[in-house]
C-alpha positions in Angstrom: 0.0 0.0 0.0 1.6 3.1 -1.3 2.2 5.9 1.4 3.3 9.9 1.0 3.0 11.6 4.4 3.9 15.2 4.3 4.9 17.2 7.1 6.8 20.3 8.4 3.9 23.1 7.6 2.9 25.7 10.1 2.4 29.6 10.5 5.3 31.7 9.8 6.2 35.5 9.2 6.3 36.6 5.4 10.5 36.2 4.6 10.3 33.5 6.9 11.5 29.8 5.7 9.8 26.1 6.0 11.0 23.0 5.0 8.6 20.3 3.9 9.0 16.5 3.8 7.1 13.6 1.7 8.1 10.4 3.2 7.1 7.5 1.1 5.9 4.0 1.3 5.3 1.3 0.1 6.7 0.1 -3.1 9.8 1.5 -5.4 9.6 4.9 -6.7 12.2 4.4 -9.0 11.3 6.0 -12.6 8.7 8.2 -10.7 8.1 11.6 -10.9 8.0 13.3 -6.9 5.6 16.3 -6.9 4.3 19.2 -4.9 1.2 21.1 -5.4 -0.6 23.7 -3.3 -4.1 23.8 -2.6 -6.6 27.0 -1.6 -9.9 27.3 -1.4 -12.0 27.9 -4.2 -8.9 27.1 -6.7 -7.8 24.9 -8.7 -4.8 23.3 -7.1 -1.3 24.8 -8.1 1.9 23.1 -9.1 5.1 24.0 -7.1 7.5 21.5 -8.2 8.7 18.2 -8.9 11.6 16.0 -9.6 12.7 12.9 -11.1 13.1 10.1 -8.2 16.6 9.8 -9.0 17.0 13.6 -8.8 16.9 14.8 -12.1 14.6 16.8 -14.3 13.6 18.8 -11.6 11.0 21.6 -12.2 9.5 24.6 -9.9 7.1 27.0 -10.6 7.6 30.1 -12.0 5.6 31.9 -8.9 8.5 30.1 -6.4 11.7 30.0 -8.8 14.3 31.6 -7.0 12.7 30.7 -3.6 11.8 27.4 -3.5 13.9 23.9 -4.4 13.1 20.2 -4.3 15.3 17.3 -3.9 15.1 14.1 -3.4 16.6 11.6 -1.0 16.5 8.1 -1.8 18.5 6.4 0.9 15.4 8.3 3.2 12.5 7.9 0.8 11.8 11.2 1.0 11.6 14.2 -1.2 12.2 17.8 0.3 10.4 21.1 -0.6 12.7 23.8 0.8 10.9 27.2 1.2 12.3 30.3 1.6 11.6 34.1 1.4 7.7 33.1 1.5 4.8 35.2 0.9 1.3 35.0 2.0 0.5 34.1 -1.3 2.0 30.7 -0.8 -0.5 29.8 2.1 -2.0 26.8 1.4 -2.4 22.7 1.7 0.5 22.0 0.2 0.6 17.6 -0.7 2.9 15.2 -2.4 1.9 13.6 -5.4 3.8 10.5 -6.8 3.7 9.0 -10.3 5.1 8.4 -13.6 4.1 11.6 -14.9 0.8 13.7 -15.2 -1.9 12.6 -13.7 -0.6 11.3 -10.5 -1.5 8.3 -9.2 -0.5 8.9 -5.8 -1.2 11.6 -3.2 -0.9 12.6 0.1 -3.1 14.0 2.1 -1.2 17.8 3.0 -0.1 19.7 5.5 -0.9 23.2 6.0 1.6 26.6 5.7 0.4 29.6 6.6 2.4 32.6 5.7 1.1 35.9 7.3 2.1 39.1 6.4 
């Protein structure tokens, strides 16, 4: 049974930093494609980042380039959204998606970060 269990969200200061973890379960992820994606209410969900399971071919949105990276680390399972210099316009649910490209086939289920300003 395939797991992705986020964590590391909370409330912090605009300029402030998080780091986020997706630890997952469950079967190999080799060949898959790690993502991030935030979620507000009333919108569509927005993509943040991803990257290949080996650490390659890693992508970030044009909203977070410069801010935000991903990386991935296999002998942990775990794939790592650092965060800095945020803005309250990155609150959100911000979940883990897994799979071997769009659409995922695997989700977690979030964790919050709240950015006030």
């Amino acid at each position: 049974q395939v797991q992705l269990v986020e964590s590391g969200g909370g409330l912090v200061q605009a300029g402030g930093s998080l780091r986020l973890s997706c630890a997952a379960s469950g079967r190999t992820f080799r060949g898959y494609l790690m993502g991030w994606f935030r979620g507000t209410p009333g919108k569509e969900c927005d993509f943040v980042a991803h990257i290949g399971w080996s650490g390659v071919a890693s992508r970030v949105a044009d909203s977070v380039k410069g801010r935000f990276t991903i990386s991935a680390d296999n002998a942990k399972n775990t794939v790592i959204l650092q965060m800095n210099r945020l803005k309250p316009e990155d609150t959100g649910v911000y979940s883990c998606a897994a799979g071997y490209g769009e659409p995922y086939g695997y989700w977690g289920l979030g964790t919050q970060v709240t950015v006030s300003s």
